[in-house]
N, CA, C and O atoms as a Tinker XYZ file with bonds, in Angstrom:
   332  protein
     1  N      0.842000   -1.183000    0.000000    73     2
     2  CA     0.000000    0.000000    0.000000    64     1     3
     3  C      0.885000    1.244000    0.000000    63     2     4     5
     4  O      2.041000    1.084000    0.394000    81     3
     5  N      0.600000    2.149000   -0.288000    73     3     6
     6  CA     1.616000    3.487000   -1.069000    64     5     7
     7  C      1.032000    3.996000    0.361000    63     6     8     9
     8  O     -0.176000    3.886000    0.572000    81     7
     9  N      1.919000    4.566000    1.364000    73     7    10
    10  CA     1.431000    5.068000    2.341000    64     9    11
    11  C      1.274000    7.037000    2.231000    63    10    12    13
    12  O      1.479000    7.606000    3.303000    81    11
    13  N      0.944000    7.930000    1.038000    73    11    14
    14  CA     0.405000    8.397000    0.876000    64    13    15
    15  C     -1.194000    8.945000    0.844000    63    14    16    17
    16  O     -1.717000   10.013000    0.525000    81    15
    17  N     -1.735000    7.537000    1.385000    73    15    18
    18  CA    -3.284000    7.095000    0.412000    64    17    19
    19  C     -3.438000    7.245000    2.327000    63    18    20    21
    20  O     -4.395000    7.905000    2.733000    81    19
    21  N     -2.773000    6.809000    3.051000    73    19    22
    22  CA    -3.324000    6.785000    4.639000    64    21    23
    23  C     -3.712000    7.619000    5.698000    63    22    24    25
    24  O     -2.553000    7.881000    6.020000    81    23
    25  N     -4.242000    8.123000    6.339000    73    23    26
    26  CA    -4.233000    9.162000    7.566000    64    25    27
    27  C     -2.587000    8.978000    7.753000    63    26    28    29
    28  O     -1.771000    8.149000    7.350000    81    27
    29  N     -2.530000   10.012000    8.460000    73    27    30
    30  CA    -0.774000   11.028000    9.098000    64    29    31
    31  C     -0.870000    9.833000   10.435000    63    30    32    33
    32  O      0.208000    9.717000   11.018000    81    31
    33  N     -1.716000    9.173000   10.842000    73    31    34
    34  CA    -1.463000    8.202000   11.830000    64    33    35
    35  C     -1.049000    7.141000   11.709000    63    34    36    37
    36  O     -0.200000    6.623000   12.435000    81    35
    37  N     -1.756000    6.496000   10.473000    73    35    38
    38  CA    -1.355000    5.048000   10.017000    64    37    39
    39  C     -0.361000    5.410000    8.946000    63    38    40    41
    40  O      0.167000    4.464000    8.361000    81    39
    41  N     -0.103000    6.356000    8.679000    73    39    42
    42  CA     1.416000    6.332000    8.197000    64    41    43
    43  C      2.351000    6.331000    8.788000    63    42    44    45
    44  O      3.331000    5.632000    8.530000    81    43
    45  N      2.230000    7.271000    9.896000    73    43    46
    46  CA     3.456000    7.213000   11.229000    64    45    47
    47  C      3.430000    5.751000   11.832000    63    46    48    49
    48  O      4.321000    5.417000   12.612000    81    47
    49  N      2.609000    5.040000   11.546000    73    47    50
    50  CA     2.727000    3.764000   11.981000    64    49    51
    51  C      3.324000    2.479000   11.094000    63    50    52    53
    52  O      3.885000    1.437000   11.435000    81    51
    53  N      2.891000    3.113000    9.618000    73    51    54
    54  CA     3.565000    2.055000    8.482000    64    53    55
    55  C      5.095000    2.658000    8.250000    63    54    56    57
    56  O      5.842000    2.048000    7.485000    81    55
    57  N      5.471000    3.646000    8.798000    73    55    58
    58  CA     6.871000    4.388000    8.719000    64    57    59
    59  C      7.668000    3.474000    9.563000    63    58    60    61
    60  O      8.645000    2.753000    9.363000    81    59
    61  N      6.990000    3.724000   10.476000    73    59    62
    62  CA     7.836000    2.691000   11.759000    64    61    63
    63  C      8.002000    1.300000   11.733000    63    62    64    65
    64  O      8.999000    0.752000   12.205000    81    63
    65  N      7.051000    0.688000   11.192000    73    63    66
    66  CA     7.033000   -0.656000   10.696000    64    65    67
    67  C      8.014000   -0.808000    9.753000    63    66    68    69
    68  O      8.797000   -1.757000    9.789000    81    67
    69  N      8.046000    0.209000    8.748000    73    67    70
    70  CA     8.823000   -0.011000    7.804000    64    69    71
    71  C     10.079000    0.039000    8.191000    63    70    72    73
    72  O     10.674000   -0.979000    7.838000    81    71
    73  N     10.828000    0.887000    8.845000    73    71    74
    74  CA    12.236000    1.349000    9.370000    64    73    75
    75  C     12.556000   -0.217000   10.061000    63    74    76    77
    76  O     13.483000   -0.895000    9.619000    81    75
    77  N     11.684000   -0.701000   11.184000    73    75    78
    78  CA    12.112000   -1.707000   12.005000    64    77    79
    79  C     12.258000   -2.938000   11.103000    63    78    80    81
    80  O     13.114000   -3.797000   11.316000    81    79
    81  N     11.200000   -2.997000    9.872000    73    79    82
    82  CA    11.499000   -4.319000    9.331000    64    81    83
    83  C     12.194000   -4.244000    8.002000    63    82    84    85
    84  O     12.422000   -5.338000    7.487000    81    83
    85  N     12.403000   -3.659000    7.641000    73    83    86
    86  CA    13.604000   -3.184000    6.261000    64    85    87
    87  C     14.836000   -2.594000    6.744000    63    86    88    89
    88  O     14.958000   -1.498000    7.292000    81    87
    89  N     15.951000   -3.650000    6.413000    73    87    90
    90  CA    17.196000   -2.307000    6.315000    64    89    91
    91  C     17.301000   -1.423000    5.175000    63    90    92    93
    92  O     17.663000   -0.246000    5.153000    81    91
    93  N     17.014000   -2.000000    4.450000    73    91    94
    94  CA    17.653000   -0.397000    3.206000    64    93    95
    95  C     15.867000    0.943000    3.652000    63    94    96    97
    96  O     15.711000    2.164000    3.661000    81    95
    97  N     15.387000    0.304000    3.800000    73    95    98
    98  CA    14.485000    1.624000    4.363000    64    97    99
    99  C     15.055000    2.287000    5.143000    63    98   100   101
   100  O     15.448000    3.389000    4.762000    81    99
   101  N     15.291000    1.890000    6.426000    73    99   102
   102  CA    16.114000    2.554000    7.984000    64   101   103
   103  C     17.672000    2.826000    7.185000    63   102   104   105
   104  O     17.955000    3.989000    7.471000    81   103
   105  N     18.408000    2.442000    6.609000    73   103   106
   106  CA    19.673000    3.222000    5.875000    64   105   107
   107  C     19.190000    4.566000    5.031000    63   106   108   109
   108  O     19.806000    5.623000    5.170000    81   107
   109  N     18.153000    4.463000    4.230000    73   107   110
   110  CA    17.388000    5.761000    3.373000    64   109   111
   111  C     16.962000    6.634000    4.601000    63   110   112   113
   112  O     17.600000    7.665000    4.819000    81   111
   113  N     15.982000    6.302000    5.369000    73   111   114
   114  CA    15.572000    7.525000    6.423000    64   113   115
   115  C     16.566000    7.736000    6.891000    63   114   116   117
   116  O     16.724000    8.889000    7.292000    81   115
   117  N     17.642000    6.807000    7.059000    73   115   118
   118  CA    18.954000    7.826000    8.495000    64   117   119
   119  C     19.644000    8.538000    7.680000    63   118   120   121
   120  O     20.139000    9.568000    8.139000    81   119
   121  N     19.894000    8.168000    6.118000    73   119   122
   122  CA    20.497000    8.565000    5.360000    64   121   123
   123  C     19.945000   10.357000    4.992000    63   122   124   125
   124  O     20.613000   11.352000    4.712000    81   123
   125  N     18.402000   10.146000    5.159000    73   123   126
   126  CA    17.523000   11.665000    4.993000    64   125   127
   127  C     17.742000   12.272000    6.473000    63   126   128   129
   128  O     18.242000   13.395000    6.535000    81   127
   129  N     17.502000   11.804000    7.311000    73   127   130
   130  CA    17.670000   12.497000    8.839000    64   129   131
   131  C     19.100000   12.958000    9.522000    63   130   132   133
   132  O     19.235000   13.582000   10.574000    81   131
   133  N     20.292000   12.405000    8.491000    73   131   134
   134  CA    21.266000   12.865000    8.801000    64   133   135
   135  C     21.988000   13.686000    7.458000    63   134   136   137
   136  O     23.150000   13.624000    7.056000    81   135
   137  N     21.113000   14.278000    7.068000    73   135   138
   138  CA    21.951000   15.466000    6.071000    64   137   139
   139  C     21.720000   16.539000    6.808000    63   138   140   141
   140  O     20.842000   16.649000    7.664000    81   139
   141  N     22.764000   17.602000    6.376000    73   139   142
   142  CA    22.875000   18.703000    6.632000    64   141   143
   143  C     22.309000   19.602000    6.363000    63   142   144   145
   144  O     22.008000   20.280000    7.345000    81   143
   145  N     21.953000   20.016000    5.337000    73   143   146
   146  CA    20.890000   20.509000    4.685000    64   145   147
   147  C     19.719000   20.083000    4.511000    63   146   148   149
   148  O     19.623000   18.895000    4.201000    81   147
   149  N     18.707000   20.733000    4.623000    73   147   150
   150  CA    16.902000   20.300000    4.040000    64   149   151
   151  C     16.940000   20.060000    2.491000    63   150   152   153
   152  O     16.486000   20.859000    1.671000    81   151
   153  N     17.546000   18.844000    2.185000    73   151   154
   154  CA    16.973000   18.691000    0.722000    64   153   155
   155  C     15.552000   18.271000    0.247000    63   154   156   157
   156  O     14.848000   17.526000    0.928000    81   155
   157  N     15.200000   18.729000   -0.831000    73   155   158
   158  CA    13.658000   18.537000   -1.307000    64   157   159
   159  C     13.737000   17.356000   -2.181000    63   158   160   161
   160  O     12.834000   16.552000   -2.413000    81   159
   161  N     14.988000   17.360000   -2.652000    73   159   162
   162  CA    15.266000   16.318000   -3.990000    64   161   163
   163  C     16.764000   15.217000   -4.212000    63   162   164   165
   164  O     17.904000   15.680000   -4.240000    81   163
   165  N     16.518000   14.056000   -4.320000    73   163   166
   166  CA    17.361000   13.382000   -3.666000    64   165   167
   167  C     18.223000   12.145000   -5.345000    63   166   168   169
   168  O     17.600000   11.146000   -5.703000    81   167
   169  N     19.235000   12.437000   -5.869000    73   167   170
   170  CA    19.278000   11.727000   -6.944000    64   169   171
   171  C     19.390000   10.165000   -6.750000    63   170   172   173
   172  O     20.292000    9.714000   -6.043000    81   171
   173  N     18.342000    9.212000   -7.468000    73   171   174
   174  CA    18.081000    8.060000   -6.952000    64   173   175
   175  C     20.004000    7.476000   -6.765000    63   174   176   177
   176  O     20.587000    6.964000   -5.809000    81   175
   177  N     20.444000    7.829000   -8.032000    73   175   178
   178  CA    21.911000    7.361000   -8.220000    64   177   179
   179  C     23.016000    7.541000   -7.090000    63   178   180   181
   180  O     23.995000    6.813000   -6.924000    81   179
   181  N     22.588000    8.883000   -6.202000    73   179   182
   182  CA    23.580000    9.308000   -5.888000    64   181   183
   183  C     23.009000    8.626000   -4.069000    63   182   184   185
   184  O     23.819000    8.607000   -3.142000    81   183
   185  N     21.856000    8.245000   -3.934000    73   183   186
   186  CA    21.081000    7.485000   -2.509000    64   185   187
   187  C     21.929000    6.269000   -2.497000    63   186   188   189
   188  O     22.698000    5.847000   -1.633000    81   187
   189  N     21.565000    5.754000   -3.802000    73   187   190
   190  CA    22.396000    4.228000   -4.265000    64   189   191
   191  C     23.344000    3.939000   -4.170000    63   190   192   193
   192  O     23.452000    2.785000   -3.756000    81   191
   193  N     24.709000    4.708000   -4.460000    73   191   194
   194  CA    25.759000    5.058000   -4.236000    64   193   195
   195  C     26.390000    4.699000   -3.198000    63   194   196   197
   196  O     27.196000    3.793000   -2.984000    81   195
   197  N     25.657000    6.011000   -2.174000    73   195   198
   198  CA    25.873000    5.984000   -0.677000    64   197   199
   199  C     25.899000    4.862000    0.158000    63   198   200   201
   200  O     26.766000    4.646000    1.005000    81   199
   201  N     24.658000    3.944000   -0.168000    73   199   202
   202  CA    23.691000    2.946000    0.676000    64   201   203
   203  C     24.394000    1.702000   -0.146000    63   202   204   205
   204  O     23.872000    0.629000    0.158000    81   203
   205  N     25.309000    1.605000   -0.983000    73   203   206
   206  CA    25.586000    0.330000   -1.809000    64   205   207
   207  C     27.085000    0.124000   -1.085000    63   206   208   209
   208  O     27.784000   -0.593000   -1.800000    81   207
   209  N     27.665000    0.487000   -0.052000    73   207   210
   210  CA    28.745000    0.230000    0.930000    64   209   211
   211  C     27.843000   -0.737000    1.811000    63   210   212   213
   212  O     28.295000   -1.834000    2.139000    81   211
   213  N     26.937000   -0.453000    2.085000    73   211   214
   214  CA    26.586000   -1.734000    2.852000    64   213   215
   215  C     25.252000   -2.591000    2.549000    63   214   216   217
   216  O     24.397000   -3.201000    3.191000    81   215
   217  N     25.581000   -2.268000    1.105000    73   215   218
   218  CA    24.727000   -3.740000    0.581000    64   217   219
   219  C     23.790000   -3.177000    0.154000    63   218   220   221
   220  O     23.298000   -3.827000   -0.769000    81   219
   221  N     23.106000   -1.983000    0.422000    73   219   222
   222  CA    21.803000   -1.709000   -0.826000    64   221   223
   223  C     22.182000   -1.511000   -1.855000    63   222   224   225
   224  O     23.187000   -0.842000   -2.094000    81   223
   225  N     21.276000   -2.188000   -2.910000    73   223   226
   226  CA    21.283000   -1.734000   -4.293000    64   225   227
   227  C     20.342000   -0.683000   -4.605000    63   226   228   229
   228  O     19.517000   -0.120000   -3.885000    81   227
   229  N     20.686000   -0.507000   -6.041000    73   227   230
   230  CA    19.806000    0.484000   -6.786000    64   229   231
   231  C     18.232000    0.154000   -6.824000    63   230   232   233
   232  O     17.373000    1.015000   -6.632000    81   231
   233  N     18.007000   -0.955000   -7.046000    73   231   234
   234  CA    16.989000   -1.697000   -7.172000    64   233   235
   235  C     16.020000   -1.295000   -5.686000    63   234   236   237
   236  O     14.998000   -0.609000   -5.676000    81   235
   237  N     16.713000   -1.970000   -4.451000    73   235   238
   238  CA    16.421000   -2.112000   -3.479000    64   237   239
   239  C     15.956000   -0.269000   -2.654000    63   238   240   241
   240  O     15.090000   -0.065000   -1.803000    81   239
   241  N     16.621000    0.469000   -3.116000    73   239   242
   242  CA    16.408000    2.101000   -2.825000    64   241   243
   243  C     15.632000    2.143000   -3.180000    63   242   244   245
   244  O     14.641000    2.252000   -2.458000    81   243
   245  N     15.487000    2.061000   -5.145000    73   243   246
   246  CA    13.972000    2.455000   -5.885000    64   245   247
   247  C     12.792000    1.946000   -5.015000    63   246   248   249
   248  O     11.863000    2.611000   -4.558000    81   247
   249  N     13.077000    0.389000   -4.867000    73   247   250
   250  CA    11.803000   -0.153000   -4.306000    64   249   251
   251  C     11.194000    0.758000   -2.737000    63   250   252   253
   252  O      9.983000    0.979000   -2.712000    81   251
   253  N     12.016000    1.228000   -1.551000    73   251   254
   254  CA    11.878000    1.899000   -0.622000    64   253   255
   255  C     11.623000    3.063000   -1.018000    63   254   256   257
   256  O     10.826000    3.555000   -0.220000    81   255
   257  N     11.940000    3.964000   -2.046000    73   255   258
   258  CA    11.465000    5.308000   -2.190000    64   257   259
   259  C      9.406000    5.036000   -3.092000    63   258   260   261
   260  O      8.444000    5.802000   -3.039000    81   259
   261  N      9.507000    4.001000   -3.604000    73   259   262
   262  CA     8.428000    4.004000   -4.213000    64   261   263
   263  C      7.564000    3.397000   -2.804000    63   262   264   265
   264  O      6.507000    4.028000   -2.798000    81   263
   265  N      7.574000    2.823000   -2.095000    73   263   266
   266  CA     6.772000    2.121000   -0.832000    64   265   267
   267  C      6.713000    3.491000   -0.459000    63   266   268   269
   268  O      5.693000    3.943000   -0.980000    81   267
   269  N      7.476000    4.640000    0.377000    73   267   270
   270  CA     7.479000    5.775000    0.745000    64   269   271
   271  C      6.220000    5.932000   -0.124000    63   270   272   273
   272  O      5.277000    5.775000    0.652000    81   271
   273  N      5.724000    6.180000   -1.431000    73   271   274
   274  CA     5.492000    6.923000   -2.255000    64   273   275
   275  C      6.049000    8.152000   -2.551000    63   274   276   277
   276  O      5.762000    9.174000   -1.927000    81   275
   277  N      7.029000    8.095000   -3.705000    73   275   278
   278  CA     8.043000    8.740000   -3.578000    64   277   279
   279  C      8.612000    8.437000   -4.753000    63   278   280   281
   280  O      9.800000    8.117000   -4.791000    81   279
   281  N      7.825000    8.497000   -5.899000    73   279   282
   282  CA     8.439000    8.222000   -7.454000    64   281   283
   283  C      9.476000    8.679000   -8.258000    63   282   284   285
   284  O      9.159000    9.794000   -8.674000    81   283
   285  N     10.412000    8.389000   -8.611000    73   283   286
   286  CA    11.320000    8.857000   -9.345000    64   285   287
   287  C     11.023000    9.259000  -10.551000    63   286   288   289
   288  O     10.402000    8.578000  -11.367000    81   287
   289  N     11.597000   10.783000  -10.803000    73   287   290
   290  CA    11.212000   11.337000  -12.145000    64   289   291
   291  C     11.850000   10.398000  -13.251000    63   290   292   293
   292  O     13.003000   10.013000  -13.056000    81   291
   293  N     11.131000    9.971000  -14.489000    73   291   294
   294  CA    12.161000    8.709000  -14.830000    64   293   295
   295  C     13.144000    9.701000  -15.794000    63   294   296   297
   296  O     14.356000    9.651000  -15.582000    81   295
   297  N     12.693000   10.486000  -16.718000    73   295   298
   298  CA    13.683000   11.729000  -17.285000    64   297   299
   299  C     14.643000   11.750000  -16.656000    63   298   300   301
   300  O     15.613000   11.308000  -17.271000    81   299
   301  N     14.850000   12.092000  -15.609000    73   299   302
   302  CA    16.446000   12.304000  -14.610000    64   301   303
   303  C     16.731000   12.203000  -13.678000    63   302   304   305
   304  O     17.639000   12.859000  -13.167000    81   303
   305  N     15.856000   11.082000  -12.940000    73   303   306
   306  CA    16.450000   10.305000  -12.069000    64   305   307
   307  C     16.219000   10.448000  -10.630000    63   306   308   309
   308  O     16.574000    9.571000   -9.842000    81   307
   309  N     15.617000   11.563000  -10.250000    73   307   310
   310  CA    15.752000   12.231000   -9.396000    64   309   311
   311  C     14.101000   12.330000   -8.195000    63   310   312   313
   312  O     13.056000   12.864000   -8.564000    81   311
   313  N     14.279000   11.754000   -6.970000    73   311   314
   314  CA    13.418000   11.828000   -6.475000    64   313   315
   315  C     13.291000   12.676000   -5.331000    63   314   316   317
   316  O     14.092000   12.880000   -4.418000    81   315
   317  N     12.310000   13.070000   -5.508000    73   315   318
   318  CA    11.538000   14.065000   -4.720000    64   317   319
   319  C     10.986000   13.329000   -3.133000    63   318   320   321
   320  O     10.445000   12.238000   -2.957000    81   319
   321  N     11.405000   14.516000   -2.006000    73   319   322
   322  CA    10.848000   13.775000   -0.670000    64   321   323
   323  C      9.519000   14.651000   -0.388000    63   322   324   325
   324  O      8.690000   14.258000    0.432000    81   323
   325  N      9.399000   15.519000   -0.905000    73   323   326
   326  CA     8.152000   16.639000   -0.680000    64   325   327
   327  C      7.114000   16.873000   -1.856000    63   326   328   329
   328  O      6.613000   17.985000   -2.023000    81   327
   329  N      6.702000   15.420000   -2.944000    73   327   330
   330  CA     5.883000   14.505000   -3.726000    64   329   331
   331  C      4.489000   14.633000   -3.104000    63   330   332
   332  O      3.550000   13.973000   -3.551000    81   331
């Protein structure tokens, strides 16, 4: 289920579910909660990159940013956290 579609409750609840039972999810959120800056826009390539030192793939990001709901522009790559 695209947790967009849910109340702000049962998302805060499928968030948490998600973090505890996925690692490459909980590597993507710590990966968003520990930048320095407020980015709006995140290049799928450059998430992948990061997160592929300890074993996420490209594949495996896409799939967590799309569960987020959180589609990648397919033109250039680039996904948006504020979708």
């Amino acid at each position: 289920m695209n947790m967009l579609t849910n109340s702000n409750s049962e998302r805060l609840q499928e968030l948490r579910q998600l973090y505890k039972n996925d690692g490459t999810a909980k590597a993507v959120l710590d990966d968003f909660a520990g930048r320095q800056r407020n980015q709006n826009v995140t290049k799928v390539e450059r998430l992948a990159t990061a997160l592929s030192a300890t074993d996420h793939s490209y594949h495996d990001v896409l799939k967590v940013l799309r569960r987020l709901g959180k589609r990648p522009q397919e033109s250039n790559g680039l996904a948006s956290r504020n979708s």
